[in-house]
Structures are given as C-alpha cells and as structure tokens.
KEKOLGU-523082 format. One record per residue (C-alpha): x, y, z. Coordinates in steps of 0.25 Angstrom, whole numbers, padded with zeros to 4 digits, always signed. Example, Ala and Ser with C-alpha at 12.3 -4.5 7.8 and 13.67 -1.06 7.14 Angstrom:
# residues 2
+0049-0018+0031;+0055-0004+0029;
# end
This chain:
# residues 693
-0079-0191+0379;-0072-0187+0394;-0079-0174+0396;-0077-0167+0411;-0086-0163+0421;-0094-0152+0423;-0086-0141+0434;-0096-0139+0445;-0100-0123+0446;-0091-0124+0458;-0079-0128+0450;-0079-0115+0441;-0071-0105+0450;-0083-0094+0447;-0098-0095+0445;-0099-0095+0429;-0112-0085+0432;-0106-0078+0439;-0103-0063+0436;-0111-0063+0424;-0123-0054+0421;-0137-0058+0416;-0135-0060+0404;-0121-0066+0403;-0125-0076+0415;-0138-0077+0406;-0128-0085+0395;-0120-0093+0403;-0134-0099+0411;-0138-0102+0397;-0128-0115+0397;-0138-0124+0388;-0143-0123+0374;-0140-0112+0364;-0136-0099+0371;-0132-0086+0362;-0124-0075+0370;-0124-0062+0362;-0114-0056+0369;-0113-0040+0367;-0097-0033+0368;-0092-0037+0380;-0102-0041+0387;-0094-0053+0392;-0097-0064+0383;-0084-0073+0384;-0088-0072+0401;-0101-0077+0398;-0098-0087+0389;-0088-0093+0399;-0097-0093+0410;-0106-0100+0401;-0098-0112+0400;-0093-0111+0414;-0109-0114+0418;-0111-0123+0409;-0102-0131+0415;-0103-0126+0430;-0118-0131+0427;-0115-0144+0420;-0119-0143+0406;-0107-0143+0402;-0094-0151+0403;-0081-0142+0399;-0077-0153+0388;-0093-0151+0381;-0089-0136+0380;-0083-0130+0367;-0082-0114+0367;-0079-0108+0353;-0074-0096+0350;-0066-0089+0339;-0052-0087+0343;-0041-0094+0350;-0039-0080+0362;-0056-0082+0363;-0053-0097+0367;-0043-0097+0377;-0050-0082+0384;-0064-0093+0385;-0054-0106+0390;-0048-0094+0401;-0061-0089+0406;-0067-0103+0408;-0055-0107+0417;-0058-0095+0425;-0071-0100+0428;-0064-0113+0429;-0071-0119+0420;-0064-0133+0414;-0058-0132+0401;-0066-0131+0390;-0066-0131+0375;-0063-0115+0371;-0059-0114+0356;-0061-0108+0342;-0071-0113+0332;-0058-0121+0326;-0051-0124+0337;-0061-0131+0339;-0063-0138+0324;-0049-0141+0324;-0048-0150+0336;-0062-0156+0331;-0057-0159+0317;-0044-0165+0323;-0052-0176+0331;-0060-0179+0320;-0050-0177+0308;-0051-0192+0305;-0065-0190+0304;-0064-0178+0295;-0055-0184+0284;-0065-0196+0283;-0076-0188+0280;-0068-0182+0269;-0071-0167+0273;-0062-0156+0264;-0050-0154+0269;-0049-0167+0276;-0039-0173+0267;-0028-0183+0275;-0028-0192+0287;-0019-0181+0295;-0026-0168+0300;-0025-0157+0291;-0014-0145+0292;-0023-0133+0296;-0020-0122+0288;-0014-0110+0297;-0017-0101+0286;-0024-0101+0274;-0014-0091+0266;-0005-0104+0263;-0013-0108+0253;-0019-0095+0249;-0006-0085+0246;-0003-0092+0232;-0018-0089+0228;-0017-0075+0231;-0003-0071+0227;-0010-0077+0212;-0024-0068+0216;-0015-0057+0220;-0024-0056+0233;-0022-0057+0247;-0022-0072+0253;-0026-0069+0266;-0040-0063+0258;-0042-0077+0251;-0040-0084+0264;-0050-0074+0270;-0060-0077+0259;-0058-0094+0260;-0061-0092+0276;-0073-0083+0273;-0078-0095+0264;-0075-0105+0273;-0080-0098+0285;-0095-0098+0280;-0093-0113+0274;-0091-0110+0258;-0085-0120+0250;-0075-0113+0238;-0086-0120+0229;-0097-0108+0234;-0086-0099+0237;-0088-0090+0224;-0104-0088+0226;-0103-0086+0241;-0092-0075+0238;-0099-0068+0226;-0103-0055+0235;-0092-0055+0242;-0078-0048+0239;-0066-0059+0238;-0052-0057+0237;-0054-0064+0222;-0066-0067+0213;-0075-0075+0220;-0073-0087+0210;-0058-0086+0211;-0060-0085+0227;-0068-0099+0227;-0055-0105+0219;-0046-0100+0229;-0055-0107+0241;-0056-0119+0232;-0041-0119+0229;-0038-0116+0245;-0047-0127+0248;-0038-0137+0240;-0024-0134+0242;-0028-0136+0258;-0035-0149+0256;-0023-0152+0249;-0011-0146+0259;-0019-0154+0270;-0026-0143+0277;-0037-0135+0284;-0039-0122+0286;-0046-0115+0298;-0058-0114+0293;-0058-0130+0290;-0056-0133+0303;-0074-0129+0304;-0079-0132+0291;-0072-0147+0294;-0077-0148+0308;-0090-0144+0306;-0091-0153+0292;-0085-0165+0301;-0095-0162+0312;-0107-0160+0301;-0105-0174+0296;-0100-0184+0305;-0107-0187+0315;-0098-0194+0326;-0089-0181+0325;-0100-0172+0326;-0104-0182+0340;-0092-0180+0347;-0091-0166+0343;-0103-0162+0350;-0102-0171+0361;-0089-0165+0365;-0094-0150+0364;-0108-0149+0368;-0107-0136+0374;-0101-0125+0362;-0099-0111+0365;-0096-0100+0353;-0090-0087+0355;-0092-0075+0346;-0102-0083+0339;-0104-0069+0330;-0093-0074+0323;-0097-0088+0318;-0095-0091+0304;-0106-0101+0296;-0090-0111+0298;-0091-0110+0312;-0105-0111+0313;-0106-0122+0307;-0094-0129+0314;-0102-0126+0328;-0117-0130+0322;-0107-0143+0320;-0104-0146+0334;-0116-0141+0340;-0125-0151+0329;-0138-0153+0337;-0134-0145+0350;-0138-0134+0353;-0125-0131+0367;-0120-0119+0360;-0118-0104+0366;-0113-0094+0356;-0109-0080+0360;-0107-0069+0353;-0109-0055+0348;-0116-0051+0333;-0113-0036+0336;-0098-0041+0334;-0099-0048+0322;-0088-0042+0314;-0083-0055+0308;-0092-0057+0297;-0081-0057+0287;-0076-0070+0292;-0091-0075+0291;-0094-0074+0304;-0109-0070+0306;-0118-0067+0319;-0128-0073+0313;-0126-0087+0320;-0128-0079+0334;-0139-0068+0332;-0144-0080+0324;-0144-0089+0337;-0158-0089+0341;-0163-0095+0326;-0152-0104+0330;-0157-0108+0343;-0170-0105+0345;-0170-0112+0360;-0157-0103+0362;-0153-0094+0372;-0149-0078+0369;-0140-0071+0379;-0136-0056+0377;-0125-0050+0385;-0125-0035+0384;-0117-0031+0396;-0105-0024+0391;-0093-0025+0401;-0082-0019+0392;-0088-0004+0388;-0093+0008+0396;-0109+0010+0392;-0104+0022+0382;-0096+0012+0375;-0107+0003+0374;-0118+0014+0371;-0110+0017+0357;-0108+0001+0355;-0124-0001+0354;-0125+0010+0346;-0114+0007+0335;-0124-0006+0332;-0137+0003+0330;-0140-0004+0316;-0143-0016+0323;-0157-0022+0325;-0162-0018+0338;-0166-0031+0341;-0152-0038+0341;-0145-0026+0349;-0137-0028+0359;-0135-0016+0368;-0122-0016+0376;-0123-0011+0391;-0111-0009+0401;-0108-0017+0410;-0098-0006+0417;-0104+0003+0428;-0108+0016+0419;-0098+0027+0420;-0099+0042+0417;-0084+0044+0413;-0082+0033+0404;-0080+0040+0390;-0090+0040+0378;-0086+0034+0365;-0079+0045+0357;-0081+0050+0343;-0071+0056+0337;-0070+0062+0321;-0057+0065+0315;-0052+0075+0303;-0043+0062+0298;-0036+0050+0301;-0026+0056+0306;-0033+0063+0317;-0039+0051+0323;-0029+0043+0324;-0021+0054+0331;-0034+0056+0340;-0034+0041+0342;-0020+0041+0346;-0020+0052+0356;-0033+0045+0364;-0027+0033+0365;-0014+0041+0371;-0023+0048+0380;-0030+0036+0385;-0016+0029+0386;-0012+0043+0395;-0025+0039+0404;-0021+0025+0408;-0027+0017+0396;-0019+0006+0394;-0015+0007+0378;-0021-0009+0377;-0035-0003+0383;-0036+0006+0370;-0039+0001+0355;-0039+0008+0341;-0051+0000+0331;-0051+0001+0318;-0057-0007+0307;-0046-0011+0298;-0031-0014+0301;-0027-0003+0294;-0030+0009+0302;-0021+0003+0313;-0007+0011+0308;-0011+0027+0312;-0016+0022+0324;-0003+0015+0326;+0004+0026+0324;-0003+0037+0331;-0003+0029+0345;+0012+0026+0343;+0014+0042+0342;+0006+0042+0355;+0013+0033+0360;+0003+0021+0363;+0006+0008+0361;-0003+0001+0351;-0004-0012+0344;-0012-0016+0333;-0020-0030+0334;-0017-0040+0326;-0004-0036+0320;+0008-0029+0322;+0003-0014+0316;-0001-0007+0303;+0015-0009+0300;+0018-0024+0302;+0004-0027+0289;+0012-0034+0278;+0005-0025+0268;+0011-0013+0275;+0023-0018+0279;+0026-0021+0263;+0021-0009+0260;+0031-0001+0268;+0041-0009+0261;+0037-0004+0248;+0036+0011+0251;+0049+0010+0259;+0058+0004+0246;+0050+0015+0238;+0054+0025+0247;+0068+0020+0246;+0066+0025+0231;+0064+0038+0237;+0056+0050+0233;+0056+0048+0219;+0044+0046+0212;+0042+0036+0201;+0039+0041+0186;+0021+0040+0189;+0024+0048+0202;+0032+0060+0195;+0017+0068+0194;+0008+0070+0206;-0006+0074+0204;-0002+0089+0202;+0012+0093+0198;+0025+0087+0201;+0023+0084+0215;+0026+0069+0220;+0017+0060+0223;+0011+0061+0239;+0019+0051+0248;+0006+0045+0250;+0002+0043+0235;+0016+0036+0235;+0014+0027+0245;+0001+0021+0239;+0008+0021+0227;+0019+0012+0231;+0007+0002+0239;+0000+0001+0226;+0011-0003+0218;+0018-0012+0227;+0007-0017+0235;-0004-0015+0224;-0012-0006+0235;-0023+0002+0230;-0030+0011+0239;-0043+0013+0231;-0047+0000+0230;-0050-0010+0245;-0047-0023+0239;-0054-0036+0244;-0052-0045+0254;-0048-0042+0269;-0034-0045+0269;-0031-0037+0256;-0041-0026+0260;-0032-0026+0274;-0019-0024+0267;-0024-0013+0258;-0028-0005+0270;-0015-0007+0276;-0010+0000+0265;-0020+0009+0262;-0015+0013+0277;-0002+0015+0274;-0005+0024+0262;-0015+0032+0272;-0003+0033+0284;+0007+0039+0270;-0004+0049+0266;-0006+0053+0282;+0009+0058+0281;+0007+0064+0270;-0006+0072+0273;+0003+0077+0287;+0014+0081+0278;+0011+0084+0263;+0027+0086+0260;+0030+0073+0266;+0039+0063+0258;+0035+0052+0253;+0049+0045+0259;+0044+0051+0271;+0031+0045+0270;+0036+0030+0270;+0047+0033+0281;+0036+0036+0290;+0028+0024+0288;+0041+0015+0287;+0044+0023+0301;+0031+0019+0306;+0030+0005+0302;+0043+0004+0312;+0038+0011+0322;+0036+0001+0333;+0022+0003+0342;+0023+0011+0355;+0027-0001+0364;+0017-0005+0374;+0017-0006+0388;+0008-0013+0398;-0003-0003+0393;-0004-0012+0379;-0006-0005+0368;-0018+0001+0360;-0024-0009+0352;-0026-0005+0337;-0035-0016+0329;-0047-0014+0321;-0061-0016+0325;-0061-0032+0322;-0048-0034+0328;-0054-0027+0341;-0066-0036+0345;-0065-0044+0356;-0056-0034+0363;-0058-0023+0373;-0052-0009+0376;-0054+0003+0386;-0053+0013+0373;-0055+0011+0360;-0054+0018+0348;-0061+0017+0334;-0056+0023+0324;-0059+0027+0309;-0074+0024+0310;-0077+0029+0295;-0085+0023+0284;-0075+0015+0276;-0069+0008+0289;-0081+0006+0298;-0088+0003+0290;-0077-0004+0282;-0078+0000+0266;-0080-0014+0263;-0093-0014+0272;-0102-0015+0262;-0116-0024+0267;-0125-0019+0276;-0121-0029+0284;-0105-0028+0283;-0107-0014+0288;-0116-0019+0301;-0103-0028+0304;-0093-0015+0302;-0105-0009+0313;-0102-0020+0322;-0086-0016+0321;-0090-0004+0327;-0096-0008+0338;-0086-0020+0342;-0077-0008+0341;-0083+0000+0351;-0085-0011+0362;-0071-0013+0362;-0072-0001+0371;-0071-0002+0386;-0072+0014+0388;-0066+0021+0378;-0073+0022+0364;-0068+0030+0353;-0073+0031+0338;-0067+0040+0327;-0067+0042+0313;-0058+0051+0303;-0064+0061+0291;-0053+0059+0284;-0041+0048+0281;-0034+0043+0270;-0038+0033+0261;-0029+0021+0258;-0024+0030+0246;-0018+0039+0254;-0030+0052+0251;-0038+0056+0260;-0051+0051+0263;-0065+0058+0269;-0071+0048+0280;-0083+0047+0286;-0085+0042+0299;-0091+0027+0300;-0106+0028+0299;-0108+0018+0312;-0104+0030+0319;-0116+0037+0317;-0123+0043+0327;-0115+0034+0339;-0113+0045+0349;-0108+0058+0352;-0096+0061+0341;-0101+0053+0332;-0106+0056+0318;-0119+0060+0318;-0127+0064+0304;-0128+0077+0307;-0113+0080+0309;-0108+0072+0298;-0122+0071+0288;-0127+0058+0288;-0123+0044+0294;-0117+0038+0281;-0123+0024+0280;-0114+0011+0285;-0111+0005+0273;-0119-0006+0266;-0126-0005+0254;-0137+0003+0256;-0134+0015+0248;-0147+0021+0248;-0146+0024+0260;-0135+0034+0259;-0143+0048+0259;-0149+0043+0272;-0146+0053+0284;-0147+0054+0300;-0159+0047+0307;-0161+0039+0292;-0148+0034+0290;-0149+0030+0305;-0161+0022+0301;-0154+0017+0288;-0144+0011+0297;-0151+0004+0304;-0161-0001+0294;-0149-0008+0286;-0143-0015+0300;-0156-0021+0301;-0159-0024+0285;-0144-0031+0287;-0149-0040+0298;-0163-0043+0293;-0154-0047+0279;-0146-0057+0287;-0159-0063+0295;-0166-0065+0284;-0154-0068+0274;-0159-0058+0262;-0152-0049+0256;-0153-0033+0261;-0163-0030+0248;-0172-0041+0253;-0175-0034+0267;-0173-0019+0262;-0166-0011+0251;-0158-0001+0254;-0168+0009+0248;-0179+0004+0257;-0170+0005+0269;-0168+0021+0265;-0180+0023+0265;-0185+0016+0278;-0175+0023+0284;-0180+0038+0280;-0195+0035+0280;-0194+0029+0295;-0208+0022+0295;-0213+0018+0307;-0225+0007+0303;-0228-0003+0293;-0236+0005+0285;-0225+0014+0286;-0213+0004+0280;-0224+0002+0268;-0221+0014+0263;-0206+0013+0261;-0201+0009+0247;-0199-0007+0244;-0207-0011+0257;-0218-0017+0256;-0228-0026+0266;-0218-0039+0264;-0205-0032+0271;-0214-0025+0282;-0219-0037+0287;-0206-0043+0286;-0195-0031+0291;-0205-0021+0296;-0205-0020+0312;-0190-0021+0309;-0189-0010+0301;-0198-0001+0308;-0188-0006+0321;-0175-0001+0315;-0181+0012+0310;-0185+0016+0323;-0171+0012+0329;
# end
C-alpha cells in the first residue's frame, strides 16, 4: 500500500492550534487513542475537529491516506474536505457512512458473492436501489396505505439490524403502517423481489460491509490497514447499523474520535441513539473526554434561556452553554409572546420580521420554526402581504404538496358545480341554512381524498399528508370565521388564488427561511421565531413515552440556539382544529417558568405535565410539578442505564408523591409509599439530588 508522507507543521499554511481555546486545543492535542468531543451548540465542533487531524498529521501520527473522516451527509463532507485544504492539509478521506461502504464493497464484491452474503446474487455489482418505492407502490396501492410509510418502517428495521423473521416481535409495541405480521411479510417480500431485480438498497450497502468485514479476515486486514485513523461526526446520531459498520473497521483498535452533541438527539425515529457517545467511557475506559462549552453564535441571554430549556436533565451530564461574544447590554432578551389565536400570531410574526427587515436585517438572517411542515402556509402568506421574501426549506411551499395540490383540484371542479348543495347538504344543523364553506371543504377532502380530521393515522408520511390537509381545511375555516357571509365559491378562489400567488421575489437580502424545527439544525440565524409552542405540537400529540417527550425537549432547545441575537417564542389560545372548529390551546408545557413572559403557574394554573405516561401526576401544581419534571427526566435515564422498564425504578404513583413530600434524608424516602430499603440503597442519593434541583 503507497501511503504519503507526513506534512511537516511548517507545510500547513496555519498552526493547527492555533486559535483554539482550552478545551478545543485540549481535543485536537489528544491525537492518540479514543477521544470523545461532546461538543455543545456552536461551540465550534467542525474547527476543532479539523484541527485535530491537521495535528495529527503536522505531528506525524498520521499520514493523510490512514485518515477516514465520516459523517452523515454529502454538504458535511465537502464543508470538512474545504476546511482541511485551508489549513492545507493533503487530501484526506471525508465521506458518509455509505459513501464510504460502497466504495468498500466495490473493491471487494468479488469477495462478497463468494461468501454468499444476501443480496450478493451475480458475478456483476448489484444496481443500487435509488429508491425503495419501486418495489413498494404495488404493495400499498393493495394495503390502501402510503408506500413512502412502508419504506420508512423497512429502514427503521434495517437501521437497528432486524431481520423480517424477528420483524413482527421487535414491532409489537410499536404503531406500524399495517399489522405488525402483515408488516414483516411485506420486509420479507421487499427482501425477495430485490435479490431477484439484482439489487441493494442503501441501508445494504452497511449491513453488507460490516458482515463482510466481520467474516473474512483478509478484508477486514486491508480494511484497517488503510484507515487507521477514523473520525465520526455527529456520533449522536449513530444507529446500532452504523455502529456496527464502524466497530467493523475499527476491530481491535481503539484510533477513533467521535464528536458529537446528545442535547441534539432528535433523530431517534431513524434509530439513531446518544447512547453510543454518552455511553463512551464504559466503552473506553482509558479514553479521553473533552467538553466544549463556549458558544460563538448566541448572545449570553440566548444561551441563559437554552440551559434552562434542558432543566429535566441530570445535573451531572449538563452542559452549560457560555458566550464566547464580549457581553453587551443592548442585545435583546428572548421574547415571549401569547396570542388570542392563530391568526394574531402569524400577523405579529409577520409584522417583526418586516420590522427587522425595515432595520437592515437581511431577510436570510431571519427564520420562522415550526414543528411540522404544515404550519408553513399562514406564515407564507402573512410575510408575502408584508412584503418579505420567504422560502420554505425543503420544498417549494405549503402549495406545491401533492396531497394539496390534488386537493385543490377537487374543490376547484366542485366549485365549478357551483353553490348548489347535494341532497345530504339541503339541512344544516339549525334550519335551512347551507352548510359553512368550511364544513364543505372537509367534506369534499373526505370524500375524494378519504381525509378524516378526527382521526391521526399512522405512519409519518400519511400523518404528513393529513396534516397538510387538515391545514387547508384550517386556512377555509380562517375565512370563514373573518367573514361569516362568505361564499363558499368564494372560499375556494381564494385558496386557488393563493396557491398561484408567486413569493415576494428575493433580492440580495435572501429570504426568511420558514422550516420546522428538525429541518433547522445545523443552521444559524440573527432572528428567529418559534411559533405555535402548545401542547399537541411541542410536544407533538404522538409523544407519548417519557422519553419521546425528553426528545421533543431537546427540539426546543436546538430551536433556540439557532439564534444569533434575536429570540422570539409564541404561542396561540386558540386555532382551528384540522375540522375546521375551533380549538382551545394551551401553551407547551417546556415553557414553563423559562423567563419573563412566560407562563408561569400562577398566571395560568399549574404547569401542565409534558406528556408521558404518568397520569398520576396530573393534579400536581407549582414547585411539585416542577419537582415531578424532573423526577421523570431522571427515572427515564436511570431506565435507559439500567435497561428496565420505568415501573422497575419508580411508578408513577411513587414519583407524585416524592415529589409533594419533598424528603430530604434516607430515613425520609422510607416513608414514601412503594419504597423500601432496596430502592434507597440503589436510587437514593439520586433521588434526594433531583429533588433538591
């Protein structure tokens, strides 16, 4: 193997310690052995992480062809590939997880088909599947469900390395798009009809590497060999797949560096767990730790809001965010702001982003979160009144969703009908009056698109779809409430008319960004906006586990440090429900005592719970509920530690009334219900810690 030599520090064009603070020049010393860089929101992780590797190979631990840098998409590779050859750095290997499988498995496909590995069929490499929806959109036209939901469930399997023969019993708590059984001949069948086409998949491209790399052993040699020195970003994200794929080429070495963030895990529906990085040290025991804290993005009343958003969490494994920027009086606190409806917020919304726009604020330095897709139209709107350019990540606008788009179709050729009702619409509730516009509209959804607002169906993609129409029948019954004479002809030009309204065009200000709150991490904005924080969207209704709801936590507070300067959070009493009627709202429960303007138990009775299951807890109030919160965050970790379920550690029962009795001793916790000398050994100090915050 032809490997080049090591640069000479003089051959880098900087100093690759140079610049860095303590702890970031702290990592990128640590050139040996297994390192862990638990790097905070915007702390500079990808800096350090290329000066890492600039020193070890300014040092000569490294040569540039031993180093394999992973990460998770193709724009995270190329930004690492360009900051290296600013340090001038040779080229390195920079590359996703299959990136970096395929070009593997295409040197050793000879070697994979005569091991006989699944999917190995054929002298020729396999056709890689660009999509799995080929095979899957005959199977759910015949289920009457959404492919992309069946694909979803397939990946979910094959992301955590289940087989369709343990499918059905790995499912069985879990809601699927179809009958778990039915669901694990649909893998089985996928499975088949892709070993017969001659094809892999993307999530193939691991399991096959790793299976090759776990059984033969000249592979495995030359493998390891070559890359030496392996580098992971956002190891947060790591499914058991991945893992295994990188235990694989690592096999006896121990030349990792991971870097990563657990108070981002938002992930965990693709399987991806923080586990493998807050779990590092059991990993590696002779490992090194490094935590960056220094926040370069946010002012310090940014940051003081984000360490509070994660208050449930274990005082031990805080981080606590400190700004690197010089402290200035002028710099604005977050905001908080409640609204009468929906409506009202999305006009307020508008009009500060105009504002700030008026002030010099490029529109790309300004973003609106949310934490579903579709929320985007009234925002869309209200800023193209305004005037402010804006575009919504991902896709084209709340307009261009093919669920919408063929929605409008339908209410346009029924209003070509006209006014006239059909024989079950001659009666209203009360008299002869015609049915509301709004009624009409989710009539004509349900009947064409089989759209039921009371019932969230399952699976992403169809829950997806169903909230894009449930927005449409929300924007119909917005008109109507403004003008209870309007028509419902009326009613459906409007939308057409909106739907053809192009965006205010952008100039070399950009425009506001709209997304939701996933789409948003990674990025950075001087303002940011996030909007509709109430219970049933953040938490999200489906948030059911204690744990589910930590994750929706963590949402919140990947939301707020987007935020360079300007930090605004609001919420609505009242919006209407995907059928149309109105709907009372409460604010999000993480919002809870967060600062000035925000609810508090005593303007607005006491902090409702986050979700969960722990329905004995709901009569809790003020300081107690407080206390509750906090007990759960921790019973949820304590529960993943020890890999029990919640009942084993605590009941929900037993958690109430820890948190009213507040004991402050051993002898003290004996006297709670269901406790007795075995759990105090085991959990008291940790419980007498959390109560006492």
């Amino acid at each position: 193997m032809t490997t080049t030599s090591a640069p000479s520090a003089a051959a880098l064009r900087v100093d690759p310690l140079d610049g860095l603070n303590p702890a970031q020049r702290a990592a990128a010393e640590a050139t040996t052995g297994p390192v862990c860089i638990l790097a905070g929101a915007g702390t500079g992780k990808t800096r350090t992480v290329t000066h890492r590797i600039a020193n070890q190979l300014a040092t000569g631990v490294a040569r540039p062809a031993q180093v394999l840098a992973v990460t998770f998409t193709d724009k995270a590779a190329t930004e690492l590939r360009e900051r290296l050859h600013a340090l001038g750095v040779p080229p390195v290997r920079a590359a996703t997880f299959h990136a970096a499988a395929w070009a593997q498995l295409r040197h050793f496909w000879p070697r994979v088909t005569a091991l006989g590995l699944a999917g190995a069929d054929g002298d020729g490499l396999p056709e890689v599947l660009s999509s799995k929806l080929r095979l899957l959109v005959p199977v759910g036209r015949r289920l009457r469900v959404e492919a992309r939901d069946l694909a979803s469930e397939i990946e979910w399997a094959k992301a955590r390395m289940i087989a369709p023969q343990g499918y059905a019993e790995a499912a069985a708590d879990r809601p699927t798009p179809v009958a778990a059984e039915r669901m694990a001949q649909v893998y089985a069948d996928y499975e088949a009809a892709k070993r017969a086409a001659g094809a892999i998949d993307y999530e193939d491209m691991l399991l096959l590497t790793a299976e090759l790399l776990t059984r033969d052993e000249v592979a495995a040699a030359e493998v390891r060999d070559r890359y030496r020195y392996l580098t992971v970003d956002e190891y947060q994200d790591v499914n058991p797949t991945q893992q295994a794929l990188l235990e694989a080429w690592l096999g006896d070495g121990d030349e990792l560096c991971v870097v990563g963030d657990d108070d981002q895990t938002i992930y965990s529906f693709t399987g991806a767990s923080s586990a493998h990085l807050t779990g590092f040290e059991d990993r590696w025991p002779h490992g090194r730790v490094v935590a960056l804290t220094r926040n370069y993005r946010s002012t310090a009343q940014v940051l003081d809001l984000a360490n509070r958003v994660l208050w449930t969490k274990p005082a031990p494994t805080r981080k606590r965010l400190t700004a690197a920027l010089p402290a200035n009086p002028d710099d604005p606190d977050p905001v908080f702001r409640e609204f009468p409806d929906a409506d009202a917020e999305v006009a307020a919304v508008a009009a500060r982003c105009a504002a700030l726009v008026a002030g010099g604020l490029p529109p790309r330095e300004i973003a609106v979160l949310y934490r579903v897709n579709a929320q985007s139209e009234p925002f869309e709107a209200a800023l193209r009144e305004v005037g402010v350019p804006s575009a919504v990540r991902g896709d084209g606008g709340f307009f261009s969703r093919p669920e919408v788009r063929q929605a409008l179709r339908l209410l346009a050729a029924d209003r070509e009908r006209g006014d006239r009702l059909d024989p079950g619409d001659l009666l209203a509730a009360v008299g002869e009056q015609p049915v509301p516009p709004d009624r009409r509209v989710e009539r004509v959804l349900r009947e064409g698109l089989d759209y039921d607002g009371r019932r969230e169906p399952a699976g992403a993609v169809a829950r997806e779809r169903w909230r894009n129409l449930g927005a449409l029948v929300a924007a119909a019954a917005r008109q109507v409430a403004a003008d209870p004479h309007v028509s419902y002809g009326r009613v459906v030009d409007d939308l057409l008319t909106r739907a053809s309204s192009g965006a205010t065009a952008p100039d070399e200000g950009g425009a506001v960004t709209l997304t939701t709150l996933h789409g948003a991490k990674g990025m950075e904005f001087t303002a940011v906006f996030l909007v509709s924080l109430e219970r049933g969207l953040l938490p999200i209704s489906h948030a059911k586990q204690d744990a589910e709801v930590e994750e929706e936590r963590r949402l919140l507070y990947v939301g707020v440090t987007r935020a360079r300067r300007h930090l605004w959070l609001s919420w609505a009493r009242e919006r209407p429900a995907r059928t149309g009627r109105l709907q009372k709202r409460t604010p999000s429960p993480f919002l809870y005592g967060l600062g000035d303007g925000a609810p508090t138990a005593k303007a607005g009775g006491k902090p409702p719970r986050a979700g969960g299951t722990a329905a004995a807890l709901d009569d809790l109030e003020g300081d107690a509920a407080a206390r509750a919160e906090r007990l759960r965050a921790w019973r949820a970790e304590r529960c993943k530690a020890d890999g029990v379920p919640a009942y084993v550690v605590f009941d929900n029962k037993t958690l109430a009334a820890l948190a009213l009795a507040e004991p402050a001793t051993p002898g003290d916790l004996l006297e709670i219900p269901g406790i007795g000398p075995a759990k105090v050994d085991r959990y008291g100090d940790d419980v007498l810690a959390v109560l006492a915050g």
